[in-house]
C-alpha positions as CSV (number, residue, x, y, z in Angstrom):
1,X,19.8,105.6,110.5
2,X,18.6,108.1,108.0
3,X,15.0,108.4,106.5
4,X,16.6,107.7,103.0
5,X,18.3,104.6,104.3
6,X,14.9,102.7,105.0
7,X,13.8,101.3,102.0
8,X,9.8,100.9,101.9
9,X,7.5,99.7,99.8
10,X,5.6,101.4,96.9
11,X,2.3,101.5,99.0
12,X,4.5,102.5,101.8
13,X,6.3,105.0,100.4
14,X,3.3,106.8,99.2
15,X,1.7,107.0,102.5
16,X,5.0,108.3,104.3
17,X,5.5,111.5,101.2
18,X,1.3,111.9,102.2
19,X,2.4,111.9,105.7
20,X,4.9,114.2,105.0
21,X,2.8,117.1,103.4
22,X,0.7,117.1,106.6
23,X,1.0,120.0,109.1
24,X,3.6,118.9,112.4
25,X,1.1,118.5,114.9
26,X,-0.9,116.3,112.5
27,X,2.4,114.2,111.7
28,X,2.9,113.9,115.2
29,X,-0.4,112.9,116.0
30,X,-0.3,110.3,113.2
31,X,3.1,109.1,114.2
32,X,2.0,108.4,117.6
33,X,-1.2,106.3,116.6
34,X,1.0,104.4,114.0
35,X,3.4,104.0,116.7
36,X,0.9,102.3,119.0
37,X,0.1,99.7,115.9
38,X,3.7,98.3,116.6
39,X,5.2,95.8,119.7
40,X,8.8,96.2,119.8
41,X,9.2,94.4,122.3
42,X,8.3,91.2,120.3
43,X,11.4,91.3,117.7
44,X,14.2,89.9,119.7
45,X,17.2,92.2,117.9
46,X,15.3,95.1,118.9
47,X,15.7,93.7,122.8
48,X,19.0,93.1,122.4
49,X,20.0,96.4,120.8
50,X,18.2,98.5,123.5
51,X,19.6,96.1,126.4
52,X,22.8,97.3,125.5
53,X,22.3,100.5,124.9
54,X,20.7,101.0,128.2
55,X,23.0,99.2,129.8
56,X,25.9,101.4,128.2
57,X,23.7,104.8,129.8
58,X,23.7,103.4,133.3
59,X,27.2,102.8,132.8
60,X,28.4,106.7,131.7
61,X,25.9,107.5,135.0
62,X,27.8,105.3,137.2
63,X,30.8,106.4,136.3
64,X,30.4,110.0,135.9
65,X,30.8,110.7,132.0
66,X,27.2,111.3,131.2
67,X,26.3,114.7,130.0
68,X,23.3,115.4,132.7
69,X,21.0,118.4,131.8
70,X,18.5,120.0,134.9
71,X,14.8,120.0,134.1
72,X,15.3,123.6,133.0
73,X,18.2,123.1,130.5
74,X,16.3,119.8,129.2
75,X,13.1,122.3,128.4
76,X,16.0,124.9,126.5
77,X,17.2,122.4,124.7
78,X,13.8,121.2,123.2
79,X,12.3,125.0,122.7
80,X,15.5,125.4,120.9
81,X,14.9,121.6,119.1
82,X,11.4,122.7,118.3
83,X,12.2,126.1,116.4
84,X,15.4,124.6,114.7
85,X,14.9,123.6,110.6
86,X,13.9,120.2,110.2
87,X,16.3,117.6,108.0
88,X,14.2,115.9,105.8
């Protein structure tokens, strides 16, 4: 799901083009609290979506067609993440 596709609110959308002129590590740090205001857990499609999703990662790990990085490659892979341009 793209950030256009979610459709917000008026009040909403002003907050999240705010949000959006903030410096990253301010963004982040906001995204995080916000994050904390929310329980996933309670919305029942939410469950059912990540049950199967982790369900179908344990599967490619059993049966050997996961792409598995090292702890090294993993931290190359987010330096390179980190430094790439952002789409907006």
């Amino acid at each position: 799901m793209s950030i256009d596709s979610m459709a917000l609110s008026t009040e909403a959308q002003q907050v999240f083009d705010a949000a959006m002129r903030l410096p990253d590590v301010e963004r982040a740090k906001l995204a995080d609290k916000l994050s904390l205001t929310v329980d996933p857990l309670a919305d029942p499609e939410w469950q059912a979506a990540w049950g199967q999703e982790i369900a179908r990662r344990v599967a490619e790990v059993e049966n050997g067609t996961a792409k598995l990085h090292t702890w090294d490659e993993l931290q190359q892979i987010m330096q390179e993440a980190r430094h790439a341009p952002r789409k907006v």
